[in-house]
Backbone as CSV, one residue per row, in Angstrom:
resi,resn,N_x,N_y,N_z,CA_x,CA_y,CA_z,C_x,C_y,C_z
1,UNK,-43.048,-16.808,38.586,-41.973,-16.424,37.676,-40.774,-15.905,38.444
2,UNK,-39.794,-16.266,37.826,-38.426,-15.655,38.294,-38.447,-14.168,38.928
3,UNK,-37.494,-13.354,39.487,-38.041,-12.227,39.918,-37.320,-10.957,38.325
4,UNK,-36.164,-11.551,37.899,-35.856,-11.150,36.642,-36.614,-10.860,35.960
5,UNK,-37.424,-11.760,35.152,-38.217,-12.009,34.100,-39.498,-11.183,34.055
6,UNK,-40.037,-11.073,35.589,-41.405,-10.191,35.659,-41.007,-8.576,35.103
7,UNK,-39.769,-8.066,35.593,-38.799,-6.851,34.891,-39.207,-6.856,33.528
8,UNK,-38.434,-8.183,33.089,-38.395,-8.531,31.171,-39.799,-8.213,30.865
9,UNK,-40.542,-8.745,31.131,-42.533,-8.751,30.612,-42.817,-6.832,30.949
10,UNK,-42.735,-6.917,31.984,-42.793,-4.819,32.654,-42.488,-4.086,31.730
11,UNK,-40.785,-4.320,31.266,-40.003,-3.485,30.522,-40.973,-3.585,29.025
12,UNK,-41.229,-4.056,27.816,-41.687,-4.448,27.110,-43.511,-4.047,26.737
13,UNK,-44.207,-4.611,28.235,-45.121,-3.856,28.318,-45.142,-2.211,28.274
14,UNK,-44.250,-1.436,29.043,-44.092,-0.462,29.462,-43.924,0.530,28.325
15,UNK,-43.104,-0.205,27.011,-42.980,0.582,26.300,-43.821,0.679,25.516
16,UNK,-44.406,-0.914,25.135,-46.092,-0.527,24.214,-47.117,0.385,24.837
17,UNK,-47.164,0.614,26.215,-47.826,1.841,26.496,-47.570,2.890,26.424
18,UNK,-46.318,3.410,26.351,-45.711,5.129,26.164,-46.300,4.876,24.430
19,UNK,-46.302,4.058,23.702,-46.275,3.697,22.234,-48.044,4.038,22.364
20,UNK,-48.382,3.435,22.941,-50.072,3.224,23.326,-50.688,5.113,22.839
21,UNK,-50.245,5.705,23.779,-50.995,7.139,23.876,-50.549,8.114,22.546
22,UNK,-49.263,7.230,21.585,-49.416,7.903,20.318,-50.040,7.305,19.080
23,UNK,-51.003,5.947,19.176,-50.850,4.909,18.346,-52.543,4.876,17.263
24,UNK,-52.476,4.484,16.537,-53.711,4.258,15.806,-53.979,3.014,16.104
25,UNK,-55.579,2.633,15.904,-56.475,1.390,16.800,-55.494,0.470,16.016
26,UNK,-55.201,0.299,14.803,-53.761,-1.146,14.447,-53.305,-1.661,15.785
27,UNK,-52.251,-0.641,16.217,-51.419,-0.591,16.920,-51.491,-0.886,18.449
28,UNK,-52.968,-0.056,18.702,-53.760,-0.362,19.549,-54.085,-1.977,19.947
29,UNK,-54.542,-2.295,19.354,-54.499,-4.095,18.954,-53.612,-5.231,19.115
30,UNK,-52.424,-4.801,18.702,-51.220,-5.363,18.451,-50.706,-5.373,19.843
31,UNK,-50.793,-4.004,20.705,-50.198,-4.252,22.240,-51.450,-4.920,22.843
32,UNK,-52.836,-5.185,22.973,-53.836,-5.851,23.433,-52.984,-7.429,23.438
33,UNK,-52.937,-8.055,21.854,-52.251,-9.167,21.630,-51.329,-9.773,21.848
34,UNK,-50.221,-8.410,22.076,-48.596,-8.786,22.372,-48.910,-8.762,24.142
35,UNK,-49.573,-7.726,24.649,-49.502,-7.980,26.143,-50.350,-9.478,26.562
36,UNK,-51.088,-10.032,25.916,-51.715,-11.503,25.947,-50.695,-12.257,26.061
37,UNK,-50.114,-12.225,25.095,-49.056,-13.626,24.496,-48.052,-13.219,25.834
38,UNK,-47.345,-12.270,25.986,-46.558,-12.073,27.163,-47.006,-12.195,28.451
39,UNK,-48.255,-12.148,28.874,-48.391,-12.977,29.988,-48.770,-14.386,29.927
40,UNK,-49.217,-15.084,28.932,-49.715,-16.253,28.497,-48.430,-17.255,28.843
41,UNK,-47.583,-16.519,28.270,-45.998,-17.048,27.950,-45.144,-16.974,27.017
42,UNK,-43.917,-16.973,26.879,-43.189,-16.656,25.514,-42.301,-17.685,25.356
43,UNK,-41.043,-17.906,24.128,-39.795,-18.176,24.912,-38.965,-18.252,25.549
44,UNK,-38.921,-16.773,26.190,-38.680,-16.206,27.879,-38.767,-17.006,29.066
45,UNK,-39.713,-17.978,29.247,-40.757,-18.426,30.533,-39.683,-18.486,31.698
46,UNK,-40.467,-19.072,32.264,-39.057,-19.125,33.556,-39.455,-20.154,34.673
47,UNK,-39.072,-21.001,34.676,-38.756,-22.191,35.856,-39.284,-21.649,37.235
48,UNK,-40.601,-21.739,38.149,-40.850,-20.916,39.180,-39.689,-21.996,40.461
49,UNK,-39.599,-21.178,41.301,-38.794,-21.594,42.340,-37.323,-21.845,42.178
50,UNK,-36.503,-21.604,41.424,-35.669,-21.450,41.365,-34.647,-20.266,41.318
51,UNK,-33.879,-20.715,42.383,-32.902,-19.012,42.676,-31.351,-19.186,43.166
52,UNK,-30.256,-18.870,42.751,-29.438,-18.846,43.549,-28.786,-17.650,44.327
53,UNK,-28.650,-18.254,44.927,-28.828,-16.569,46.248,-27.032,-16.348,46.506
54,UNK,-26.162,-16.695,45.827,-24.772,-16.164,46.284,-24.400,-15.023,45.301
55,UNK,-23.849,-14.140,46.547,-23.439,-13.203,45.591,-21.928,-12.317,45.846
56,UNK,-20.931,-11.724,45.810,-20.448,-11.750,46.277,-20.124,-10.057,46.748
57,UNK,-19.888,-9.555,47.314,-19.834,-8.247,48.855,-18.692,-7.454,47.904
58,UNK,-17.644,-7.800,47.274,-16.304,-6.881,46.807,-16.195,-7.601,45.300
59,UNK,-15.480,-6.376,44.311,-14.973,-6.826,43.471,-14.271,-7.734,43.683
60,UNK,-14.325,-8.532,42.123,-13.024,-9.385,41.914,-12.577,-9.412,40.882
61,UNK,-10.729,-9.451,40.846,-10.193,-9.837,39.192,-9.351,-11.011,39.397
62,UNK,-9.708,-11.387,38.354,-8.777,-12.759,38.529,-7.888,-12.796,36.985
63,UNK,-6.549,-13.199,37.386,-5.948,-13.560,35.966,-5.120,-14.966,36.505
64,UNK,-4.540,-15.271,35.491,-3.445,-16.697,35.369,-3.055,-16.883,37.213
65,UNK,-2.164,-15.892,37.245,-1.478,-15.820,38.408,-2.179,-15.045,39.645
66,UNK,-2.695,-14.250,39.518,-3.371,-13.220,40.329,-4.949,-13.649,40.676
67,UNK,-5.050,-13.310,42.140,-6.781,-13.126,42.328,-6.741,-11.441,43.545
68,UNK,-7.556,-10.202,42.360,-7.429,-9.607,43.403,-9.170,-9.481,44.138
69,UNK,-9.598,-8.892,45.329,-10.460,-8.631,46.209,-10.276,-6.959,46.191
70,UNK,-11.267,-6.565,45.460,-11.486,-5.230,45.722,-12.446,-4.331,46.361
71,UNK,-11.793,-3.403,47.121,-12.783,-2.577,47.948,-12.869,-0.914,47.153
72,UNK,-13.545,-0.958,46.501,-14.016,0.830,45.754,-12.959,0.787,45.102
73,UNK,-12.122,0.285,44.563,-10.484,-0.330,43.589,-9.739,-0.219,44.145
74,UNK,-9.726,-0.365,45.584,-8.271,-0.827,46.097,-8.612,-2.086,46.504
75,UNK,-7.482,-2.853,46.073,-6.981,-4.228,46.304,-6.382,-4.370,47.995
76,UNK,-7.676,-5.144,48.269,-7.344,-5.371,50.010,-6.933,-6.465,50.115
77,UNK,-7.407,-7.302,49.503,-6.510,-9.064,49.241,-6.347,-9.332,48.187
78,UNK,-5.340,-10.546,48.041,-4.153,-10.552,47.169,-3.706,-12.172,46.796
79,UNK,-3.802,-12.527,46.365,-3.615,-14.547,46.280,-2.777,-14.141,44.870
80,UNK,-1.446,-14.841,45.220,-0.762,-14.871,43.902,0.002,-16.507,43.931
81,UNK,-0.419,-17.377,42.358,0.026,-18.087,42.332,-0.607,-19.397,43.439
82,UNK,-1.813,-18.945,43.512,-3.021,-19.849,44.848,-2.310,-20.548,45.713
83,UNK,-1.427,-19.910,46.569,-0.502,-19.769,47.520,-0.370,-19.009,48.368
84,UNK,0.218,-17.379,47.932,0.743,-16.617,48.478,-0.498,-15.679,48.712
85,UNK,-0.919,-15.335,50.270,-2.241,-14.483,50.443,-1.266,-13.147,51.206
86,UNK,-2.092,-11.666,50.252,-1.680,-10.509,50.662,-2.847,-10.061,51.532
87,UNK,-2.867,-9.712,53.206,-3.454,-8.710,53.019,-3.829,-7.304,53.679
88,UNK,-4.241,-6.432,53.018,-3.578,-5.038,53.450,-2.203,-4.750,52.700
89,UNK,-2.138,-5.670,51.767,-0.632,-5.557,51.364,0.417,-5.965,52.261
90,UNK,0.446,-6.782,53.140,1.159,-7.565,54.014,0.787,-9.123,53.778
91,UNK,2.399,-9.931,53.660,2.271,-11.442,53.380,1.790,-11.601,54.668
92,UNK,0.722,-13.144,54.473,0.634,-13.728,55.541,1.179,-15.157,55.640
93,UNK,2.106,-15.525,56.881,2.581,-16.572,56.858,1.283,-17.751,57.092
94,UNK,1.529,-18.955,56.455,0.402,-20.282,56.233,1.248,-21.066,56.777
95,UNK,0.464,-22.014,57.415,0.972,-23.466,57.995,0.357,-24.410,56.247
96,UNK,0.271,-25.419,56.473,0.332,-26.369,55.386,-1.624,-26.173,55.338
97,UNK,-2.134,-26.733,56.226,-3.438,-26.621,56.554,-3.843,-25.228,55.504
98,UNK,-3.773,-24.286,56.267,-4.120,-22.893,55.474,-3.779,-22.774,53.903
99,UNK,-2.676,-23.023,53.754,-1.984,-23.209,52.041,-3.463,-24.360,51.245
100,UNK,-3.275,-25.106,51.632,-3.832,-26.365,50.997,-5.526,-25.600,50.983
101,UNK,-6.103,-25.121,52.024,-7.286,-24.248,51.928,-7.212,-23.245,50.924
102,UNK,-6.321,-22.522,51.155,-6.136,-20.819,49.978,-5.881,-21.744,48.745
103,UNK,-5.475,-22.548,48.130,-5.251,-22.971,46.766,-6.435,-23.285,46.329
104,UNK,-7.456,-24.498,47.125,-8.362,-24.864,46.621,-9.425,-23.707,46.589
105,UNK,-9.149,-22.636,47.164,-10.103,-20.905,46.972,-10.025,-20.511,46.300
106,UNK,-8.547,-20.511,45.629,-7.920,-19.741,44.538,-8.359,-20.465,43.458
107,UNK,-8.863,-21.324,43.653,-8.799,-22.282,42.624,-10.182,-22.200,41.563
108,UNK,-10.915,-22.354,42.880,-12.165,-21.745,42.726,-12.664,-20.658,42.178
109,UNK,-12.002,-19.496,42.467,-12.106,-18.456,42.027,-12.072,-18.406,40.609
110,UNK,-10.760,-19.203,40.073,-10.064,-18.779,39.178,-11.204,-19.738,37.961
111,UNK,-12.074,-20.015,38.427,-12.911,-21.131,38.215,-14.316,-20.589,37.503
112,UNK,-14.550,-19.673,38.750,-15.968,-19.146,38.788,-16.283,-17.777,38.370
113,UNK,-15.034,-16.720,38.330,-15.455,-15.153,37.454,-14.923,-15.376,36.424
114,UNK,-14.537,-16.442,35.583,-14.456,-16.088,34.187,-16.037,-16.425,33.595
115,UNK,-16.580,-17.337,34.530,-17.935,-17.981,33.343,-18.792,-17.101,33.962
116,UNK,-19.021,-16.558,35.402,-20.170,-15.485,35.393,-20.115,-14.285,34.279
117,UNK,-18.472,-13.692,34.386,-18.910,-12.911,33.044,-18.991,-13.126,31.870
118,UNK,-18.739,-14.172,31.557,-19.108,-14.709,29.964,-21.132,-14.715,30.293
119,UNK,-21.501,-15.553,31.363,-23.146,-15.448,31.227,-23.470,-13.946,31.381
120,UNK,-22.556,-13.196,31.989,-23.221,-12.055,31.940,-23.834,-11.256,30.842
121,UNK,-22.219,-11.483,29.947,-22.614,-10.729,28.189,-23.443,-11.360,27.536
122,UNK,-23.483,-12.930,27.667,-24.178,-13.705,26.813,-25.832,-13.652,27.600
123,UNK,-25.849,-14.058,28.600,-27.487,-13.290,29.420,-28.113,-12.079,28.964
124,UNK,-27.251,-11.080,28.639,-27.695,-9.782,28.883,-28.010,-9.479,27.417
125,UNK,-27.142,-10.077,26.540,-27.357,-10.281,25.178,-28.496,-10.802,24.272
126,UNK,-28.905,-12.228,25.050,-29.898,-12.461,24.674,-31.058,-11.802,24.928
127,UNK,-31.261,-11.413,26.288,-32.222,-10.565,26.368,-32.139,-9.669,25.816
128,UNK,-31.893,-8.120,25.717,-31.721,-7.431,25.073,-32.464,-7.609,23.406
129,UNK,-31.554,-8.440,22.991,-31.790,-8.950,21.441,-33.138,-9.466,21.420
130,UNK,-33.362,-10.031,22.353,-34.877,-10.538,22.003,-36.162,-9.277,22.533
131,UNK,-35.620,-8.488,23.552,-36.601,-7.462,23.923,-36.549,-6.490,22.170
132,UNK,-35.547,-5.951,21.953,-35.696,-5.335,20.712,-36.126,-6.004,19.467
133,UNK,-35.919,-7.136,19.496,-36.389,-7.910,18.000,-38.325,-7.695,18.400
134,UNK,-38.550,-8.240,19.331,-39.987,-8.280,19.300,-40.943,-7.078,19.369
135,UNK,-40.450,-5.693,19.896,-40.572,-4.627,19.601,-40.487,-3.749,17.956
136,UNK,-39.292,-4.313,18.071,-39.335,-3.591,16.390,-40.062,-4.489,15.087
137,UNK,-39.854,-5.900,15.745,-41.049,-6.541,14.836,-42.696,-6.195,14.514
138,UNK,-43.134,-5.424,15.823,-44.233,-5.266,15.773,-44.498,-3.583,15.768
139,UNK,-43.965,-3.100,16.355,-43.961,-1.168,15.393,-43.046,-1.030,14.138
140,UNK,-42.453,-1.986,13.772,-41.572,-1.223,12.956,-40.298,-0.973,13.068
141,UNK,-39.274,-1.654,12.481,-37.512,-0.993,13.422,-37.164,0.597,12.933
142,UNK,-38.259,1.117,12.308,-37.163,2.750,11.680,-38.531,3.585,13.051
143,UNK,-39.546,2.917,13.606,-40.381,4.011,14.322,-39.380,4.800,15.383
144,UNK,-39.007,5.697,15.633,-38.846,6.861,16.648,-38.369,5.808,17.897
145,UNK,-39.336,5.210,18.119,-39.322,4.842,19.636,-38.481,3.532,19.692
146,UNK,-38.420,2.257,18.406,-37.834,1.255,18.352,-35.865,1.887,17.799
147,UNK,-35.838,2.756,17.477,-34.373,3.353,17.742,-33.754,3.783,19.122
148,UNK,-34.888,4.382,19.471,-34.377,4.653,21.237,-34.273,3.621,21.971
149,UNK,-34.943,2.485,21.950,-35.466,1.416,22.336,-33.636,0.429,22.147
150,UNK,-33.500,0.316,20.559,-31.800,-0.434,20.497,-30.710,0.353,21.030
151,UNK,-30.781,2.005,20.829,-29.728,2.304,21.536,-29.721,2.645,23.588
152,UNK,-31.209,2.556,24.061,-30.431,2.264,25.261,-30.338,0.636,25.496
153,UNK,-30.916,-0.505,24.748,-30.369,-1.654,24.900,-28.806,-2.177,24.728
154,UNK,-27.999,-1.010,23.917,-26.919,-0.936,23.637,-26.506,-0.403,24.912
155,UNK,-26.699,0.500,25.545,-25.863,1.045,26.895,-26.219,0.218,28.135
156,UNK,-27.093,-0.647,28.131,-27.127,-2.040,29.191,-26.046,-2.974,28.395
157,UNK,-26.004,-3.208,27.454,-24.824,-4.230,27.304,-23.528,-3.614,27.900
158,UNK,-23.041,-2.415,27.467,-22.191,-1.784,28.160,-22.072,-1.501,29.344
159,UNK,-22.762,-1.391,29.744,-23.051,-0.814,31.104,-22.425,-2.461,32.364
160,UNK,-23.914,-2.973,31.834,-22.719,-4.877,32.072,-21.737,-5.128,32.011
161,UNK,-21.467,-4.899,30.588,-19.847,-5.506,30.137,-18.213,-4.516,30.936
162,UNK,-19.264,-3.384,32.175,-18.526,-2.751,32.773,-18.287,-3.158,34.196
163,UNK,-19.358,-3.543,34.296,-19.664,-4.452,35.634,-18.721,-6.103,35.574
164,UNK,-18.766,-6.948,34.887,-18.689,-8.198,34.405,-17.687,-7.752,32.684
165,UNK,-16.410,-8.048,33.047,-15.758,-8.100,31.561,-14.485,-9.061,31.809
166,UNK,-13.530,-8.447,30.560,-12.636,-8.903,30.479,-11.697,-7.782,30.280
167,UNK,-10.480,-7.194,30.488,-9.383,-6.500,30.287,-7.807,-7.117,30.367
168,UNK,-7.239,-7.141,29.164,-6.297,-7.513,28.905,-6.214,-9.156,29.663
169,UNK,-5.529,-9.565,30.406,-5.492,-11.254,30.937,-6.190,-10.711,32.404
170,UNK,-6.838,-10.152,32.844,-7.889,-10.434,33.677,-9.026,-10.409,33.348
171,UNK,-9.843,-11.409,34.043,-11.255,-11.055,34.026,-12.169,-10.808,35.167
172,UNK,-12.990,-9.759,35.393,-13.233,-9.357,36.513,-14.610,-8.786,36.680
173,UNK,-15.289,-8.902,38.025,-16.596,-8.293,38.430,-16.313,-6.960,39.488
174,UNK,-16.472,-5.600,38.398,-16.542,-4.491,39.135,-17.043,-4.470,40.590
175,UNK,-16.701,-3.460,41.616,-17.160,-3.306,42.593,-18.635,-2.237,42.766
176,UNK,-18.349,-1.349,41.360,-19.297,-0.881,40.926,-20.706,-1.067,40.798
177,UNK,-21.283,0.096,40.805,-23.030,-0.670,40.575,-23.239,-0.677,38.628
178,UNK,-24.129,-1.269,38.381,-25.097,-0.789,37.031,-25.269,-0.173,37.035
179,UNK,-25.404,1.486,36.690,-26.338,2.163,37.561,-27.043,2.575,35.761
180,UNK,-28.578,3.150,36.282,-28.958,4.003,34.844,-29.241,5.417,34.915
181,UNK,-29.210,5.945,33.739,-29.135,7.706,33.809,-30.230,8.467,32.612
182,UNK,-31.065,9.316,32.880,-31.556,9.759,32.223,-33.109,9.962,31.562
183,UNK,-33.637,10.425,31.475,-35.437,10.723,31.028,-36.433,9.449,31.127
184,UNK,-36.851,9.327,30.408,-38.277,8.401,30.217,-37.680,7.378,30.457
185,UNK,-36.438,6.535,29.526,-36.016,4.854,29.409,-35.090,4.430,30.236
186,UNK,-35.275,5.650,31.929,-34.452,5.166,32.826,-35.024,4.374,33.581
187,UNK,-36.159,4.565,33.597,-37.169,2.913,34.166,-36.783,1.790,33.587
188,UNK,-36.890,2.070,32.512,-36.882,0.394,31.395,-35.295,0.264,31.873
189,UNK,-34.197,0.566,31.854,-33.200,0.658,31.683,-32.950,-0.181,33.331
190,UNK,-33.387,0.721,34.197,-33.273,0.117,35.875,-33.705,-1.372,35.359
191,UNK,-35.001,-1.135,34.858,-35.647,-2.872,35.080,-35.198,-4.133,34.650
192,UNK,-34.563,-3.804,33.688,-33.531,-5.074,32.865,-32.096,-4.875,34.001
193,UNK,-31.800,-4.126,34.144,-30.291,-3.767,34.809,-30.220,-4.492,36.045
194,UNK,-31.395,-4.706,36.456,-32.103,-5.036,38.204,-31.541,-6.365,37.992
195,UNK,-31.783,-7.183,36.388,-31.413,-8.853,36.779,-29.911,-8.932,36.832
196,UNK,-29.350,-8.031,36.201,-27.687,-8.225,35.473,-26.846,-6.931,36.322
197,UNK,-27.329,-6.873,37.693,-26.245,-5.576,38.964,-26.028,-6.730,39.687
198,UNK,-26.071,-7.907,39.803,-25.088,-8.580,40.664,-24.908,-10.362,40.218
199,UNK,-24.561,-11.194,40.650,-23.935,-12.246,40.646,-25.254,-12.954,40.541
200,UNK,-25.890,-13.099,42.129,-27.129,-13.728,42.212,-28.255,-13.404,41.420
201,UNK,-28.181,-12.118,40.832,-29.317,-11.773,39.782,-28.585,-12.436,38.095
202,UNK,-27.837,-12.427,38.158,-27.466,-13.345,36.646,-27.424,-14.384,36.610
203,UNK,-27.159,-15.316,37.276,-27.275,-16.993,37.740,-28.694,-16.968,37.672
204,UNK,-29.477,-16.324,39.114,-30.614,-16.827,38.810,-31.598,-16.407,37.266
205,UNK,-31.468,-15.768,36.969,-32.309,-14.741,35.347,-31.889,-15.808,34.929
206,UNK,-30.442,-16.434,34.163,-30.130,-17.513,32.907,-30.920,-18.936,33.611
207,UNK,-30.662,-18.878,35.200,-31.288,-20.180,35.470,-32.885,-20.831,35.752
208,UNK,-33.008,-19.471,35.012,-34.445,-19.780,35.119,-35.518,-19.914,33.578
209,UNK,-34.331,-20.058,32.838,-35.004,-20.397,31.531,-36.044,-21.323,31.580
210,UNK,-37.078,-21.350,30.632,-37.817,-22.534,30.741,-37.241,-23.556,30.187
211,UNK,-37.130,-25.065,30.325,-36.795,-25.800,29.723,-37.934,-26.616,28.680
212,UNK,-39.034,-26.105,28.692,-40.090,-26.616,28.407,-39.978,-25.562,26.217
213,UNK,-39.475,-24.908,26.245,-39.868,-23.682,25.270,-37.991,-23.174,25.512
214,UNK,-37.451,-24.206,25.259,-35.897,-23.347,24.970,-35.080,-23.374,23.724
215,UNK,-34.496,-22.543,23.085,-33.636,-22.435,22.378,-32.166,-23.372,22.533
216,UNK,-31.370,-24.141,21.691,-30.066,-24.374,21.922,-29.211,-23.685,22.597
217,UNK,-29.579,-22.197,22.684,-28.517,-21.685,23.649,-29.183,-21.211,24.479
218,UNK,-30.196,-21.056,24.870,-30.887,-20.865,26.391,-31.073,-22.006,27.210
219,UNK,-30.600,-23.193,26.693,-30.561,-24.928,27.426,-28.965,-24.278,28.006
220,UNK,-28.389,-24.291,27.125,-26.850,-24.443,27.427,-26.417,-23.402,28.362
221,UNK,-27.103,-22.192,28.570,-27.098,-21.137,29.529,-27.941,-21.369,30.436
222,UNK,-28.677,-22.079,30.242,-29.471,-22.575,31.501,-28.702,-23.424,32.819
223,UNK,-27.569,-24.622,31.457,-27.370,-25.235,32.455,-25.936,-25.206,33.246
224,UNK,-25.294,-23.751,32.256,-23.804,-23.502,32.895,-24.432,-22.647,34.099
225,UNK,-25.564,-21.736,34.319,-26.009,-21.057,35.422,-26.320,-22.178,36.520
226,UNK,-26.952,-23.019,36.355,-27.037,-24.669,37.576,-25.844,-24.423,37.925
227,UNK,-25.012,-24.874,37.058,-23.495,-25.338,37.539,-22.795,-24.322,38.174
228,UNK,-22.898,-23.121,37.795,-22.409,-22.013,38.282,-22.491,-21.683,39.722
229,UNK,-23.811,-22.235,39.974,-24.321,-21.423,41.366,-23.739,-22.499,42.382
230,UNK,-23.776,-24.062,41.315,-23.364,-25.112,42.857,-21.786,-24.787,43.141
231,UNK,-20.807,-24.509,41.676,-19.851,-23.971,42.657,-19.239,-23.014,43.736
232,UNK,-20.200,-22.045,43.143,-20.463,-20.779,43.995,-21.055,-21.236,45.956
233,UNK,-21.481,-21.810,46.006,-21.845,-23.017,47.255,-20.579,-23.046,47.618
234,UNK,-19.587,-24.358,46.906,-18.854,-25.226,47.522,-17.698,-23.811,48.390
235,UNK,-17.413,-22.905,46.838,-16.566,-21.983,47.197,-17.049,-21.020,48.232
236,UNK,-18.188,-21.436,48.453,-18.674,-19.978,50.132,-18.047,-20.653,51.566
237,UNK,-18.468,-22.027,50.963,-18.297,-23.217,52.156,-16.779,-23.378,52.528
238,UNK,-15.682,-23.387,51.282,-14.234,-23.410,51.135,-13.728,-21.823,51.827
239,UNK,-14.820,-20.683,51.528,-14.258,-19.734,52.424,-14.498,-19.348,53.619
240,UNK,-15.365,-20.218,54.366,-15.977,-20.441,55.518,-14.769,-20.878,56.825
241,UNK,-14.500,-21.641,55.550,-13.392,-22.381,56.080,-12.141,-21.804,56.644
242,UNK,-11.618,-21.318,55.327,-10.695,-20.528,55.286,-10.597,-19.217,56.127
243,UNK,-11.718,-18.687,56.234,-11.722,-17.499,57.098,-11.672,-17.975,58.942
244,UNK,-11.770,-18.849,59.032,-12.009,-19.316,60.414,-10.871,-20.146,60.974
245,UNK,-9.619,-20.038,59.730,-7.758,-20.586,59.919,-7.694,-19.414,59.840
246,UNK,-7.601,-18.312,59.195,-6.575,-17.350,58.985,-7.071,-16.040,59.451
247,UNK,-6.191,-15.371,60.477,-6.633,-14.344,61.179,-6.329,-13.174,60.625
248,UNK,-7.046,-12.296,60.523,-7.183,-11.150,59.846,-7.618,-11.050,58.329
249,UNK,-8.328,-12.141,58.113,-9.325,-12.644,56.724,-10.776,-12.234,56.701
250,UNK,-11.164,-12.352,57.827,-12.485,-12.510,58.490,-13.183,-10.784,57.925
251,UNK,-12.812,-9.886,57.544,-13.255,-8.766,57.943,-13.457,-9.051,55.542
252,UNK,-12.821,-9.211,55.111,-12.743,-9.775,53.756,-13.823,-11.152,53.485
253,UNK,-14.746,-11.063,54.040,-16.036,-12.678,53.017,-16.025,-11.837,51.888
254,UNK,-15.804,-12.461,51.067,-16.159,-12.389,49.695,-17.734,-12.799,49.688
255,UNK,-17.871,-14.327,49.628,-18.988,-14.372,48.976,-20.324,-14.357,49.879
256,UNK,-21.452,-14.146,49.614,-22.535,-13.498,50.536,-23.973,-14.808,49.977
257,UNK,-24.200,-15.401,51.273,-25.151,-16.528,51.017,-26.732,-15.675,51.406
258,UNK,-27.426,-15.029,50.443,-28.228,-14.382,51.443,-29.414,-14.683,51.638
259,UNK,-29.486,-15.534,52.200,-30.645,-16.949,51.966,-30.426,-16.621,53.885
260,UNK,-29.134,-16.180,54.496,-28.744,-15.913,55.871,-28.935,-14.243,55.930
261,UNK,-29.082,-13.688,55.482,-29.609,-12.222,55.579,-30.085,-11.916,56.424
């Protein structure tokens, strides 16, 4: 199984057992059954061997005109108009070679963080929605624990949608972590958070849907995450490039192949 997904089954289990030590033999039963079917398999399943391993080292925002590279929120590089490269806040002069490289980067870019964070909300969404539907289906949605249960699933969507959003005409991947805070459901909270704190953990989680047991929109998120990751490739390879014309770039890789780790 994906390394995501074993989280998803953990998280889920984890809570029918805190549920476990207050429960009558019903209930008792019901997690015997539900922990069956969840290792057996669900609609969840997950494609074994499949992973994409890029991820990228610094924020990024990208809008129309703008791509910035952020370090803790300062903007260390600067592409305006997939042309003009800032950096340190100093233009750098391009020969034709270099230009024709930085556009097709920019290009890329401008390509590839709008749809990671769209899979992000929509990844993180589905899960979520389906960890709480199947929980509250089976205790009950008014029990104690299936309320705590939607509202910290509510502060992982947020928490994401802080990491991976949209603000005004940019859209951008914080430099920030996920991070989680607080008592008992900061486990559960880490364990879902673990697939959706970086690039390579959201590509691979959506791309590992089963195709065998999928929904219309877990095909279609399945297969913008494929696509996602091969551009994420071309664009490591395009900055490979690029960093090895333009001097004083090199200390700025964006994207991180860590398959070379």
């Amino acid at each position: 199984m994906g390394a995501f997904f074993i989280p998803y089954i953990s998280i889920l289990l984890t809570l029918f057992a805190i549920q476990f030590k207050l429960c009558s033999m019903k209930m008792k039963l019901m997690f015997f059954i539900f922990s069956s079917l969840m290792l057996l398999g669900t609609s969840m399943k997950v494609q074994a061997g499949y992973s994409c391993s890029f991820d990228l080292r610094y924020g990024v925002a990208v809008s129309d005109d703008h791509i910035r590279v952020l370090k803790q929120d300062r903007t260390v590089v600067q592409i305006n108009r997939a042309r003009y490269l800032f950096i340190e806040g100093k233009l750098k002069r391009l020969d034709q070679e270099q230009q024709d490289l930085l556009y097709a980067y920019a290009r890329g870019f401008h390509d590839v963080v709008p749809e990671v964070t769209l899979l992000a909300k929509e990844g993180v969404g589905l899960v979520t929605d389906n960890i709480t539907r199947i929980y509250s289906g089976l205790v009950g949605a008014e029990v104690e624990s299936a309320q705590r249960l939607l509202s910290q699933m509510k502060k992982v969507k947020e928490k994401v949608k802080h990491k991976f959003g949209r603000s005004y005409n940019y859209y951008y991947i914080n430099p920030s972590k996920v991070e989680s805070e607080d008592d008992i459901t900061t486990s559960l909270e880490a364990q879902l958070e673990t697939g959706f704190s970086n690039v390579s953990g959201i590509v691979t989680a959506i791309g590992t849907f089963d195709s065998s047991s999928e929904t219309e929109q877990t095909s279609e998120l399945r297969k913008r995450a494929h696509i996602t990751c091969k551009k994420l490739y071309k664009l490591n390879k395009l900055e490979d490039a690029l960093l090895s014309k333009v001097r004083g770039l090199t200390p700025y890789d964006v994207i991180i192949d860590r398959r070379s780790e």
